[in-house]
N, C-alpha and C positions, 0 to 999 in steps of 0.2 A: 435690924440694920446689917449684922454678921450672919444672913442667915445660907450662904453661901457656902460656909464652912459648915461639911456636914461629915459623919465619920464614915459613908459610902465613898465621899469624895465624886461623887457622878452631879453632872448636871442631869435632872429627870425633866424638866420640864427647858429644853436649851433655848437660852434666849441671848439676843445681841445688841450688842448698845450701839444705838444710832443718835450721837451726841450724849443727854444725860438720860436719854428715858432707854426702859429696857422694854424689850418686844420679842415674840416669841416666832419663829419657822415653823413650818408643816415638816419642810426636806431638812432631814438631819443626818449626819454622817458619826458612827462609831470610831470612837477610839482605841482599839484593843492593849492593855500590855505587852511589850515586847518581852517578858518574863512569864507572865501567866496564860497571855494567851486571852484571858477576860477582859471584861468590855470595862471600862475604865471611866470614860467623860462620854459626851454627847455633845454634840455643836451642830448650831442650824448651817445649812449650805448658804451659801450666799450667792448669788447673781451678780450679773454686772448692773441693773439695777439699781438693789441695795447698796453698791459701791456708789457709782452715783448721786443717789440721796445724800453716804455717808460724808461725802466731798462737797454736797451742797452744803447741807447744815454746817459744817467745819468752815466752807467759806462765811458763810453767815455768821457764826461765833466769832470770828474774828474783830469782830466791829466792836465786842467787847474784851476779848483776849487783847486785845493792841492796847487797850486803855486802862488795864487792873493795873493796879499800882505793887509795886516792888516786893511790896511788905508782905501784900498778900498771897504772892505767887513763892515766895519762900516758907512762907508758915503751911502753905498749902503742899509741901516736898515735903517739912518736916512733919507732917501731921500724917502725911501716906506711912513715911519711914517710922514712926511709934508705933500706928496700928499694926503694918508689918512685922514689926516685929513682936505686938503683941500674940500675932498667929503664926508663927515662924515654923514650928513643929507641924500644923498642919498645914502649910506652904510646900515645907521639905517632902511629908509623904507625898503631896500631888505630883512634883517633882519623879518620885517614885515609881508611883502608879505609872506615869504617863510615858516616861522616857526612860524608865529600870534605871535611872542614877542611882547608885548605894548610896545609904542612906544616911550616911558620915560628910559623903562629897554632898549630898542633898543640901542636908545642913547650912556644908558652908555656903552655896551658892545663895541659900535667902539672906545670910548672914552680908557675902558681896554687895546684891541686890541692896540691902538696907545703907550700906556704905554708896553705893553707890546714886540714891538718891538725897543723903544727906550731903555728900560733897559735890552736889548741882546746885543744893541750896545755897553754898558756901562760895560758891562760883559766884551764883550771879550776884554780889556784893560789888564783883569786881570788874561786870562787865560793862564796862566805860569806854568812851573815847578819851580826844586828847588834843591841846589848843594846837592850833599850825600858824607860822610866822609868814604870814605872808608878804613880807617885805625883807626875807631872804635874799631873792632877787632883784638885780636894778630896775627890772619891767614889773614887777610886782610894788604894791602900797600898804602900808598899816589900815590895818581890818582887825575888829574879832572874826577868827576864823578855828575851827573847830570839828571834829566829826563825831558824832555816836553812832552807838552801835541800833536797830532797828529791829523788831520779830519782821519774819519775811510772809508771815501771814499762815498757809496751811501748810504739814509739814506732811507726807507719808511714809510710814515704817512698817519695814517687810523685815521677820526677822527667823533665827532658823530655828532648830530642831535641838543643837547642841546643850545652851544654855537659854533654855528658853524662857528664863526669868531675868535674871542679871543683863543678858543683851536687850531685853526690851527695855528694862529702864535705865541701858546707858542708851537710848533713844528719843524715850517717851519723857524723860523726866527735863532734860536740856530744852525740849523741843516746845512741851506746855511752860518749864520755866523760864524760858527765853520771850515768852508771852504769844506766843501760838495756837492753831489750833492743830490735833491731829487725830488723822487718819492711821489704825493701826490694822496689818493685816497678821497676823501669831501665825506660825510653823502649823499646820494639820496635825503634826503631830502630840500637841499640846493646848487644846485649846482650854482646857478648863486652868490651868495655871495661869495663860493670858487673861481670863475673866475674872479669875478670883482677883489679880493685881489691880484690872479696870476698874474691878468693882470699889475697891479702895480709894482709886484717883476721883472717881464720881462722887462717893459717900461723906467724901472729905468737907468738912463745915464749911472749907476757901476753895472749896472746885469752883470753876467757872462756866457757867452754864453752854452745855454743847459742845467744849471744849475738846471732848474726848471721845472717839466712835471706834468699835474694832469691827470688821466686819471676818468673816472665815471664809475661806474656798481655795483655790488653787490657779492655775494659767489663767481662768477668767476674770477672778478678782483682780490677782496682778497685775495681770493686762493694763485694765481699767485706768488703776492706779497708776499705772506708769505714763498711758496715754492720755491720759488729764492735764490739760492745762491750769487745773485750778491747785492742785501741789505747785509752789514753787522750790520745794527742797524734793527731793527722793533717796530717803537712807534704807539702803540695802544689808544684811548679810547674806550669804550662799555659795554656791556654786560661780565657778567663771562662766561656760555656759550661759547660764540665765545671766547673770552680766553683763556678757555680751551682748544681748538680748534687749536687756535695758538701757542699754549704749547706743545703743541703734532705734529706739522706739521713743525713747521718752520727750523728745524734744528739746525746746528753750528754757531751763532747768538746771537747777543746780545737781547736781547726782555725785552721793556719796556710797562709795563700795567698798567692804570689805570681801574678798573674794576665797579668803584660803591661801594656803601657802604650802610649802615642801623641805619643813623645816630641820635645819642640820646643825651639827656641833663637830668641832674639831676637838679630838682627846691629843694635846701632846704629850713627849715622853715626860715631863716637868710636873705632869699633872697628878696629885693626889689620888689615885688611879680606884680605892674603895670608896670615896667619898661622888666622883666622878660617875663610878659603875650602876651607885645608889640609885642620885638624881636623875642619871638617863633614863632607870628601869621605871619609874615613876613619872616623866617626861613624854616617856613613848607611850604608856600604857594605862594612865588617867582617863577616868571616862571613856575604855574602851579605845583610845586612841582618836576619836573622835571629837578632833582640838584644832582649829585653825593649824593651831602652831603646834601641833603633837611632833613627838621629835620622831621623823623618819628618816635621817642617814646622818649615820654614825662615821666618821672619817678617825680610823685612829693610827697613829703612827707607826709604821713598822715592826720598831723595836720593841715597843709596848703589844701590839695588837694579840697576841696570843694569850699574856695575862687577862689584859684587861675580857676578850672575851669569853673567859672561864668567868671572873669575877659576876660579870654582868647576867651570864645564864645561871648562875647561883644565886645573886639578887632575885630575880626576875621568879623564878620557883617559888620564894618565899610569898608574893601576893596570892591573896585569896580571889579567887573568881567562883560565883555563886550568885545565890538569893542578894536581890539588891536589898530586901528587909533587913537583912541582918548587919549589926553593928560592924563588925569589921571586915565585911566582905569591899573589897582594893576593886574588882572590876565587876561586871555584871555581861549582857547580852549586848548586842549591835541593837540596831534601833529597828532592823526590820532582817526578812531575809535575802530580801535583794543584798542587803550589804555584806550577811555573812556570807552567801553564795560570791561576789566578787572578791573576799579575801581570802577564801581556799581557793580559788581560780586564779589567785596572782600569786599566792605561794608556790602553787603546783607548776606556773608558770618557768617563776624563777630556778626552780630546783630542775625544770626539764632544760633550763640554760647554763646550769652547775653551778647554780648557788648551792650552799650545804643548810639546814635545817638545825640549830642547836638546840631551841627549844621550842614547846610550843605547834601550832599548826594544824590543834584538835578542836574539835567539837566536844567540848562537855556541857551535859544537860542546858543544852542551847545557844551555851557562851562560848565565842573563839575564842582559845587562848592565848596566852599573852606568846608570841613570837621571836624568834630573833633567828633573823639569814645571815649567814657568813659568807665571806669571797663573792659578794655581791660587784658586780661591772657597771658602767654608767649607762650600758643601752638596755639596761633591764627596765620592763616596766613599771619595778616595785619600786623602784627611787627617782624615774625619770617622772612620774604623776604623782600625784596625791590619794595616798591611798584611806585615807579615814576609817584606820582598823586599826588595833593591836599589833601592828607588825613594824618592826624597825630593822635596816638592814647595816651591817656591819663593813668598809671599807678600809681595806689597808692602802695606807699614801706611803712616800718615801720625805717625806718634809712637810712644813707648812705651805712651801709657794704651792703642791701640789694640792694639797687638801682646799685652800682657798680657791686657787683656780676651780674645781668640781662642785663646791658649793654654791658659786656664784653664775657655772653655765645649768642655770636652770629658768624657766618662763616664769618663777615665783621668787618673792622677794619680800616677803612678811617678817619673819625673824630668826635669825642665826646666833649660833652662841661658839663658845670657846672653855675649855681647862687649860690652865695654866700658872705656872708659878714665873712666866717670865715677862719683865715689866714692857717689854722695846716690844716684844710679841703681841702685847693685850694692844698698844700703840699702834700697831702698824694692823693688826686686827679689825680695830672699829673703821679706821680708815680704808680698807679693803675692802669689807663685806658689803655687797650693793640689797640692802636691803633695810624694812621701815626700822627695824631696832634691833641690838647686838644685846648682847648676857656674856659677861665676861664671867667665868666659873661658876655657871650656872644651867639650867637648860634653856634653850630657846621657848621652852614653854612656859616660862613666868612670865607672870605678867599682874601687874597692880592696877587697879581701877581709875588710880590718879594718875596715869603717865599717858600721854600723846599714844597711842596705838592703831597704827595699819601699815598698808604695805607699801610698795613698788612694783612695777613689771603687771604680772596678771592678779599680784595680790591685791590691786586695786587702786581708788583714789580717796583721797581726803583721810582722817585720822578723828578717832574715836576719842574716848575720856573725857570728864562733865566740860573740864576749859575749851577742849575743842571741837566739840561738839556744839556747843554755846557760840563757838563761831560759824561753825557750819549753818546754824540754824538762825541767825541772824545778818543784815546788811548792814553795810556801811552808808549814811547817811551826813553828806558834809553840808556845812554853814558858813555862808560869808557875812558878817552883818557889815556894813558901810557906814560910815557916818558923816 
């Protein structure tokens, strides 16, 4: 039943689930490590074709996904999240192999991943409607009148590269628990981490037949997916770009984006300025920098700005970057080299517009190192985009109105944070910042599996986490009865 879990970690024979049965490709695509350089997983190519099938079955499964009863679509999340957890360690290495995550943050990501399909189980307890008085009004009469909530039938998830376990089942787990079918397309970069997960949703004693298909490929598959009329949800993560893309293509459709952001923190002078230096260096430089909400600009007060960026480039040395195998190595490689070539190309950028270099900016045995630009300007490219690298840029303001103003003129709106010991400041703070969520002494890069999460602006539309997610993936269905 487990026989998936192997200690090569390779699919050898790559196969793809179309509903509950597994079938095998001729056209398959290698995985290489971004650390070793060796071939890692295997996955069949996929056609638009095979996407179609995978949309047909999914609409057909529905006919019994709409009708499983409550019971069973919860014991069927909790029965995924045991087995997960009973293979967590070889969860974490694939994790490894596939995307060089070190192998600590590996960890906790199956460790998320299990939380995060036990609290959709925990959800859907609560997903109810609610009576309406329809005799509020003088034109209105006493009714039972009433609404629930509904599965909207086939769901599709396109998901990325970053966390390619945890975002697919803050997806896939809402989406079959909400009593759906779906359609799942995994990051290229990861397929065998998406299959070993599938293969669990499928194996489970309460799957529901058909219920679950991932197919693999890239623009083609997408496409498909997007131009289908038989998804009535489309949850996205990625790029804006491609967003844009699904904005314009997918039709009459719900469509939910998480897009990226360009996330900032204000240090004021009030702020515990070691404690501050810490979480930023950790903020910015997690997973390579390679975080929605990685912290990339740093606004720090005047009067402070000098300490605190000695503090921060003497944190920042102290992490390891190396072999993701090893126990305490903090970062690892980019995911490819297109991405390490754009981040020496946006350093060398800013340094040729007079930013200064404090730390960082190298190449070691294949990993960028962790960064930090000084007397960074708002027309540089390194703060005005998203750069999804180890790089964070450092900005001196004269106050808060100025640092919020600079925070807020950007096309991203995902999550911003603040230091602070002063109460009226955190106050006028949350209420400033135009964006999906604040962190008050914290970095904008936290983030819990249980809270409402997405953005504003280009960071996207609708919000992640099992509760709203569960509404994303569900309708509204009202009732009048008369008597």
């Amino acid at each position: 039943m487990f026989g998936i879990f192997q200690s090569n970690h390779q699919i050898n024979d790559a196969k793809i689930f179309m509903g509950s049965s597994e079938e095998t490709r001729e056209v398959l695509t290698e995985r290489k490590s971004p650390y070793s350089g060796e071939v890692v997983s295997k996955a069949p190519l996929c056609s638009a074709e095979d996407t179609q099938r995978a949309l047909a079955i999914a609409q057909e499964a529905t006919k019994e996904t709409k009708k499983s009863p409550l019971h069973q679509r919860i014991s069927w999340l909790e029965d995924v999240a045991n087995m997960l957890e009973e293979y967590q360690e070889d969860m974490a290495m694939t994790l490894v192999n596939e995307v060089a995550k070190p192998l600590a943050f590996a960890r906790v990501e199956v460790e998320r991943c299990i939380e995060t399909i036990r609290l959709t189980a925990k959800e859907l307890v609560a997903l109810h409607g609610e009576t309406i008085p329809t005799d509020v009004a003088p034109s209105g009469k006493k009714t039972t009148a009433y609404f629930t909530r509904v599965p909207v039938g086939v769901v599709a998830c396109i998901t990325p590269f970053n966390f390619p376990l945890n975002l697919v089942a803050h997806k896939i787990a809402p989406a079959l628990g909400a009593g759906n079918a779906v359609v799942l397309k995994p990051t290229p970069e990861a397929p065998l981490t998406a299959y070993k997960l599938a293969k669990l949703f499928n194996n489970s004693q309460y799957a529901i037949k058909d219920a679950l298909s991932v197919v693999y490929g890239d623009v083609e598959v997408g496409s498909t997916l997007v131009k289908s009329s038989i998804p009535r949800v489309l949850s996205f993560t990625g790029s804006v770009p491609v967003g844009k893309i699904i904005t314009q293509q997918a039709g009459i459709k719900k469509v939910s984006l998480e897009l990226g952001g360009n996330a900032a923190t204000f240090i004021d002078k009030s702020a515990d300025l070691e404690y501050a230096a810490s979480r930023c260096a950790f903020g910015a430089f997690v997973n390579s920098g390679q975080v929605c909400i990685s912290l990339q600009r740093i606004y720090v007060h005047e009067d402070i700005y000098e300490e605190f960026s000695e503090i921060i480039a003497r944190e920042t040395k102290t992490l390891k970057v190396g072999s993701p195998y090893e126990e305490d190595t903090f970062m690892g490689p980019l995911i490819d080299e297109e991405s390490l070539h754009r981040a020496k190309t946006w350093v060398a950028s800013a340094q040729n517009e007079g930013a200064k270099l404090l730390t960082g900016g190298e190449v070691v045995d294949g990993s960028f190192t962790p960064t930090i630009m000084a007397d960074v300007t708002d027309d540089m490219k390194i703060v005005c985009e998203e750069v999804f690298a180890p790089i964070v840029s450092l900005v001196k303001v004269s106050s808060y109105e100025e640092a919020i103003a600079k925070m807020n003129n950007s096309p991203y709106g995902l999550q911003f944070s603040i230091f602070t010991n002063d109460l009226k400041l955190t106050q006028r703070f949350i209420d400033d910042a135009e964006c999906g969520g604040v962190v008050i002494n914290d970095i904008p890069t936290l983030r819990f599996d249980v809270q409402p999460y997405g953005g504003s602006k280009l960071s996207g539309v609708g919000r992640e986490g099992p509760r709203w997610a569960l509404e994303e993936f569900t309708e509204i269905k009202s009732v009048v009865i008369c008597s």
